[in-house]
N, C-alpha and C positions, 0 to 999 in steps of 0.2 A: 789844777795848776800844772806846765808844762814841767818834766823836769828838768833841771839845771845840769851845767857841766860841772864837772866835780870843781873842788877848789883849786887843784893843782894843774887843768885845763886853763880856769880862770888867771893864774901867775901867769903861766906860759903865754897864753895872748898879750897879758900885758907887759911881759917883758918885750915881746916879738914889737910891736903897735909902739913902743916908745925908743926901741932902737936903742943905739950906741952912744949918742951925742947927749953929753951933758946938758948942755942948751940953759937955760936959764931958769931958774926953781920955781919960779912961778907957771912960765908955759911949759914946764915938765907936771906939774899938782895939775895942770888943768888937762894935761894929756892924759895922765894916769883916772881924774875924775871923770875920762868919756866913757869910761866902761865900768858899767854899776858891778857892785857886788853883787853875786846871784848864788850863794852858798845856801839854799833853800831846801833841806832835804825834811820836806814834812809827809811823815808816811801816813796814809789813809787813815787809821787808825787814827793820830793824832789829831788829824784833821778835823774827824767826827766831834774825838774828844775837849775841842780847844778852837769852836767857831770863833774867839775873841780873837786870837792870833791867827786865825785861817786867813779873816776878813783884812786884818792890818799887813800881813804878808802878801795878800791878793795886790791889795792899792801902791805897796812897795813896787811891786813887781812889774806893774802898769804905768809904774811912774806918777802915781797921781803921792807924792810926797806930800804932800800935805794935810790929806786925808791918813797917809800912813803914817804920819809925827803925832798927830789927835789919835790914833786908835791904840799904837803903842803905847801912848802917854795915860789912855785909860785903863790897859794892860797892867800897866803898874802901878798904877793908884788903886787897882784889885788886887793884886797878888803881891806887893812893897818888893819883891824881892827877884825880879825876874830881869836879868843880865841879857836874855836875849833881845830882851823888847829897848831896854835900852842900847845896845847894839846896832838894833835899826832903827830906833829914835833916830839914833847916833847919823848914820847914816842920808837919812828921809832930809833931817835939819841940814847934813854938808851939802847936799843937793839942793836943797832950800835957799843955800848960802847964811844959814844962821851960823857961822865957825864959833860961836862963843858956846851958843850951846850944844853942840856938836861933842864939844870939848867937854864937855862937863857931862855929857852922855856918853861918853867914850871914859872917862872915868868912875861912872855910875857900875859901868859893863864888866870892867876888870875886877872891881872890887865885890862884884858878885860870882862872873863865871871867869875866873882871872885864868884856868887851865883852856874853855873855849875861844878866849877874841884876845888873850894879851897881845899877842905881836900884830895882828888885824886894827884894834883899837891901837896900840901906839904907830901905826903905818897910819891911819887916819888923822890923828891929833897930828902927826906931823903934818900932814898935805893941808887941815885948817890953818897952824899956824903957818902955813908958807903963805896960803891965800890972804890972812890978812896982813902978811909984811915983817912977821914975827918969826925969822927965818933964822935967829937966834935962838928960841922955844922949841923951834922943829929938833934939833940938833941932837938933843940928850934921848928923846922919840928916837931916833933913826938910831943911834949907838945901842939902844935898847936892843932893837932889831938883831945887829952886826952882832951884838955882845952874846948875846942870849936863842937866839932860833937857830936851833939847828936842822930842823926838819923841815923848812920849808926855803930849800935857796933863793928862790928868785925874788923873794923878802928882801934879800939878803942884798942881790944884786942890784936893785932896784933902789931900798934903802945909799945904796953906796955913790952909787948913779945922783942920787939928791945932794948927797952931802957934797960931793963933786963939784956939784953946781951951786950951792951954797957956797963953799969956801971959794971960787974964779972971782 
């Protein structure tokens, strides 16, 4: 697998790629959804050790989401307990456009690795409930962000950027 730009490369783009303009929550969730998440740091080592997540992060990474939603989803039906696979479930399904269960994969992930994806999963749950209309649900998501991340701004910026266009 190629490696990824760090995570803080990956904000930067997407801050840069959506600009200044509030614009409308919906065609803001669908600007910010053109650019996947690609926070992949699996070291060789891992790799070896963990073919089930190799193979579902491979099909992630490819884009073939649907194949990555079934391999994750077998990930944790092996292991009950594993936040990342939910994470990219999370993920694999927003790209899918399943937003229901995106959401309830993005709440699986907190409540396992809640110190790796909190503000990542409540930046996601917010961009489902904009896609499906529910731009009320986003709202308390995105103050999470504003409330709470302090180490990652363009969270932050970004997050504000939505609520912006939310409330016009």
């Amino acid at each position: 697998m190629k490696k990824t730009p760090s995570f803080f490369a990956f904000l930067l783009l997407l801050s840069v790629f959506i600009g200044c303009n509030p614009g409308d929550p919906n065609q803001l969730a669908d600007e910010y959804l053109k650019i996947p998440y690609r926070e992949l740091n699996m070291t060789d080592k891992q790799r070896s050790n963990f073919p089930e997540m190799t193979k579902a992060m491979d099909a992630y990474v490819t884009g073939d989401y649907t194949s990555s939603s079934t391999q994750f989803k077998a990930i944790i039906d092996s292991y009950k307990d594993e936040g990342v696979s939910y994470f990219y479930m999370g993920l694999s399904d927003m790209y899918l456009k399943k937003y229901p269960e995106a959401i309830e994969d993005f709440k699986q992930s907190i409540a396992f690795k809640p110190e790796l994806y909190d503000y990542t999963c409540n930046w996601y749950t917010a961009l489902a409930y904009i896609k499906m209309g529910q731009n009320d649900k986003a709202i308390p998501h995105l103050k999470y962000i504003l409330e709470h991340d302090l180490d990652k701004p363009l969270y932050k910026d970004n997050a504000n950027k939505l609520l912006n266009a939310i409330k016009k």
